[in-house]
N, C-alpha and C positions, 0 to 999 in steps of 0.2 A: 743542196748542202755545199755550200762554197767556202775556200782557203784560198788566202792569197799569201805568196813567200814575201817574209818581212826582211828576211837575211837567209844565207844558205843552212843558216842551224832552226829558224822559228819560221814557224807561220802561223797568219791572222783570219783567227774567224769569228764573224759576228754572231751577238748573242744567241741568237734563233737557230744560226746554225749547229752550235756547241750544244744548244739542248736539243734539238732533233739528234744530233749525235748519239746525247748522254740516255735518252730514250730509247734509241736500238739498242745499246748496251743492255739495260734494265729489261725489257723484252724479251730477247734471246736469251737471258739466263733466268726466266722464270718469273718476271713480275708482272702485274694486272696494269691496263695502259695508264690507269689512275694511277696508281703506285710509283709508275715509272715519270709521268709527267707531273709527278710532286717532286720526288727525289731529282731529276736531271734539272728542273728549276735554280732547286736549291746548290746544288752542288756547281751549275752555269753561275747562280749568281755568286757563291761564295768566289770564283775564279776570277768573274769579270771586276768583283771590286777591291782585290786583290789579297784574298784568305786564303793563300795559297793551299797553307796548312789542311782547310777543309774543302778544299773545290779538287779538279780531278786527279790529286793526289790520292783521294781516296776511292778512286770506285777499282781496282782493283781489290780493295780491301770489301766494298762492296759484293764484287763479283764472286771473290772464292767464299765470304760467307752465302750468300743465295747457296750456290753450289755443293756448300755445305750440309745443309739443309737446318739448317741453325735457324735461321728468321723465314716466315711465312709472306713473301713475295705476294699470293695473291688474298691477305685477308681483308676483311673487311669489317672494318671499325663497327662498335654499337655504340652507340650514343644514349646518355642515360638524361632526364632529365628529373634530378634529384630534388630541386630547391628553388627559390625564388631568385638565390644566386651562386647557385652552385652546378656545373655538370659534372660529369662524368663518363671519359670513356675507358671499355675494354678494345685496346689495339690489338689483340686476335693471336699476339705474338709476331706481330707484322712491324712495322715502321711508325715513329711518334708523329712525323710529320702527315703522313693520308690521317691520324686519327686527329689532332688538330684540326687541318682542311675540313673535315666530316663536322666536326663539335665548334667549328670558328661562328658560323651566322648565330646559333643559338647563345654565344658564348657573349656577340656583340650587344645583342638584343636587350639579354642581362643586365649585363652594365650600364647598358642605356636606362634601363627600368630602374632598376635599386641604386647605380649608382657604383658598385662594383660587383665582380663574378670572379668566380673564380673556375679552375678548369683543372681537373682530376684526371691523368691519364696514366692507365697500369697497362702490363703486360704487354710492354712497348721496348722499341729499339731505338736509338738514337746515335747516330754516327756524325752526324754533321755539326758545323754551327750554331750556337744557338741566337744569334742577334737577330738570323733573319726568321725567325718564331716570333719577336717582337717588334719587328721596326714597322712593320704595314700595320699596327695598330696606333702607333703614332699619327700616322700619316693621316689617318683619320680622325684627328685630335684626343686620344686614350693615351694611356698613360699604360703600361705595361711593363712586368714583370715576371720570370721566368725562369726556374731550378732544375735541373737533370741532374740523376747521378750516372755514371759509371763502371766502369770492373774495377778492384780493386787493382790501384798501383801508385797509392799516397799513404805514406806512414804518420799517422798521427803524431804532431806534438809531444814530444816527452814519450814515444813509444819505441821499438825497436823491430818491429812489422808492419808493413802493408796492410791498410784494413781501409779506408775511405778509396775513392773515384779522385776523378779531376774535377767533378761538381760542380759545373762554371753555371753561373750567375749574369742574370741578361736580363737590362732595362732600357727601355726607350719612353721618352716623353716630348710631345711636341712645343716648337715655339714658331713665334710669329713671321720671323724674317730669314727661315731658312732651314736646310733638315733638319731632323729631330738630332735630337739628344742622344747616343746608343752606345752602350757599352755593353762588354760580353767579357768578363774574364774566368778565368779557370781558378777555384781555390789554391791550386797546389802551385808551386814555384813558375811552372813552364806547362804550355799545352803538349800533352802526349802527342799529338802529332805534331807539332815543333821537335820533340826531342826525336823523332821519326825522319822526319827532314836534316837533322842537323846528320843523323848517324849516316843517313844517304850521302850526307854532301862532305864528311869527312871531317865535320867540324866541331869543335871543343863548345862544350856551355861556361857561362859563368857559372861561380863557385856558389854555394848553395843551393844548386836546384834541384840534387840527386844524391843516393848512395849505391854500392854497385853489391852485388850479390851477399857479401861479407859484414854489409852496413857499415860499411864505410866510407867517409865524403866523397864525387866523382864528379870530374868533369867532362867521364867519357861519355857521349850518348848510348852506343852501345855497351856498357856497362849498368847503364839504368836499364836497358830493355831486355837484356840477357841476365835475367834475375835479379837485376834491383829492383829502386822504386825512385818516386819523384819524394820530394819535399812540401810542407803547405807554404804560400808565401805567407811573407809575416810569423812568421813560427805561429803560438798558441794562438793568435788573433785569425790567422787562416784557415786554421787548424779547427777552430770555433764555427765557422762560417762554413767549413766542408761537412760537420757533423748536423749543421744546419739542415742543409741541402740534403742529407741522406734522410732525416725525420720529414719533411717536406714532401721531397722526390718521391722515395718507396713507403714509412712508414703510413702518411697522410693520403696517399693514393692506392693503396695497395698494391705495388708495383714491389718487385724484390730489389733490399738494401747492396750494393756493389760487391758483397761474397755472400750472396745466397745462390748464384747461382753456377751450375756447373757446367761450362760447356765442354770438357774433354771428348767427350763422345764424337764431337763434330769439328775436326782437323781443318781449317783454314778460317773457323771462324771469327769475326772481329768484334763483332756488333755488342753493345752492353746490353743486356736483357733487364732494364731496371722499371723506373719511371719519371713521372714527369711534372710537375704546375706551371699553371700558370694563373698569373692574379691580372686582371685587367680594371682597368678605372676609368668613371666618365667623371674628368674637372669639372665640367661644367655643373654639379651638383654644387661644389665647392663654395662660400660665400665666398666674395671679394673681388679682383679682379680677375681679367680672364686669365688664366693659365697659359695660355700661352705665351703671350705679353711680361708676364710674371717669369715666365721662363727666357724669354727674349733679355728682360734685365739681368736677371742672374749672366745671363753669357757676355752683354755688356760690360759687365763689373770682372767676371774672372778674363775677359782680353783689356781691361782697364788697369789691370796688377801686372800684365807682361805673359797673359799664359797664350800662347801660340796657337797652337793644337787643340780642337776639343776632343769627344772622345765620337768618333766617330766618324770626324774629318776625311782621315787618309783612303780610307774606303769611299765616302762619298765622292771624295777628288777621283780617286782611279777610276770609280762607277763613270761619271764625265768622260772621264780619257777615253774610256772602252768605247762611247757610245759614239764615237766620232772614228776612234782608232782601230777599234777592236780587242778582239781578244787574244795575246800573242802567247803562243804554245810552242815550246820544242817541238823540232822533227819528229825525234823519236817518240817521245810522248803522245802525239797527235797517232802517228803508226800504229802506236799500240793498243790505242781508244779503237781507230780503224779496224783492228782487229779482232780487239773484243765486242765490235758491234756486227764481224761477218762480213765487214762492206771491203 
């Protein structure tokens, strides 16, 4: 495991190294080597392509929930096979991402056969990202689709309490001349760990993304997090799209809606106890031309009107940087991983 000093405050380690890191971490506080070598993936790769928000910002949040004993570190997924395109798993009370991994070959298979599948996950945890649940079915020429809910901390449209998640919404579709298509956004105004980050770093949100304990407008972060709530973006259009996710997520998986469940009991917990789909699609069923060619045009046309940016750009640029540059961590940050991994 190697660091090289970038500056007297950062240092640079490569990807392999960041997830053997994130691996002792997951280990030492109780999780099965699978478990830990899905999660330390995910959480390395959120970092490396610059998700701050969900890369090792969160395994503290990680940590004290294990420790909690809130989520089950060493379960193990059952994979059901329900339909000609349907699975289903129960994640054990464990992590969304091993019961995924566990239900992904059966889930491709599907697709390939009927031409779409879909993928039912309950009694799952999910703390991470959700782009990267779909961007390696891209990569394979599918077309994917993907809903979590959350804990309750979005107050419906037109309501005056807290009752929806941040429910974000993750699709990737491939084209011919370059990565996939991917976008991942949150229903609600701002991702919960955004407004996490912001409150760390001392910093004001723009107006609309929250109210503070009183329901009242805020653009304090800590004022959302110390008994407010977020906002949907779009007001009722958001709003629509989060109650989506909730019938989707828990009602359609049997997984619990984002206040069914209670975790008091268990003091450092973080993890949302909900659930999970995903829809995956083989174009190639499709009549007409290839999809991905078809999708190739489409990105033609929207950088032909001045659009700059697609949605997934910025990540795949930093992914690039990292793999040449590395991965740059604070001192103290990197200290603290060190720490929590014993080493």
């Amino acid at each position: 495991m190697t660091a090289t000093p970038a500056s007297s405050n950062t240092q640079t380690l490569d990807f392999n190294s960041l997830v053997q890191l994130l691996e002792h971490i997951f280990l030492r506080h109780g999780t099965s080597a699978e478990v830990a070598n899905t999660l330390a993936l995910n959480c390395a790769g959120a970092e490396r392509d610059g998700a701050h928000s969900h890369g090792v910002f969160r395994i503290p949040g990680y940590v004290s929930t294990l420790n909690s004993g809130w989520v089950n570190g060493q379960a193990v997924p059952v994979v059901e096979d329900v339909a000609s395109g349907f699975v289903r798993v129960d994640a054990g009370g464990g992590f969304a991402q091993p019961a995924l991994a566990a239900a992904r070959a059966l889930l491709v298979e599907k697709a390939r056969s009927a031409g779409i599948a879909v993928l039912a996950i309950r009694n799952s945890h999910h703390f991470a990202a959700l782009w990267p649940d779909v961007e390696p079915f891209a990569y394979e020429g599918l077309v994917a689709l993907s809903v979590v809910n959350s804990m309750t901390c979005v107050v419906p449209h037109g309501a005056d309490r807290p009752l929806f998640g941040t429910n974000p919404i993750a699709f990737a579709a491939p084209r011919a001349d370059g990565d996939p298509i991917v976008f991942d956004l949150a229903t609600s105004a701002i991702a919960h760990g955004d407004v996490q980050i912001a409150a760390r770093n001392g910093e004001r949100l723009s107006p609309g993304m929250g109210v503070d304990s009183l329901g009242q407008p805020t653009q304090d972060p800590k004022a959302i997090l110390e008994g407010g709530a977020l906002l949907p973006f779009g007001g009722h259009k958001g709003s629509a799209l989060s109650m989506m996710v909730e019938l989707l997520a828990a009602a359609l998986t049997g997984g619990n809606f984002s206040f069914e469940f209670d975790w008091s009991n268990h003091p450092g917990a973080k993890t949302p106890w909900t659930g999970q789909l995903l829809i995956v699609i083989d174009p190639s069923k499709a009549v007409g031309q290839n999809f991905a060619e078809r999708s190739q045009e489409l990105v033609r046309q929207m950088h032909g009107v001045g659009l700059k940016r697609l949605p997934g750009d910025r990540r795949h640029h930093q992914r690039a940087k990292s793999a040449t540059g590395g991965i740059e961590l604070e001192a103290d940050v990197l200290a603290n991983l060190r720490e929590l991994a014993g080493l």
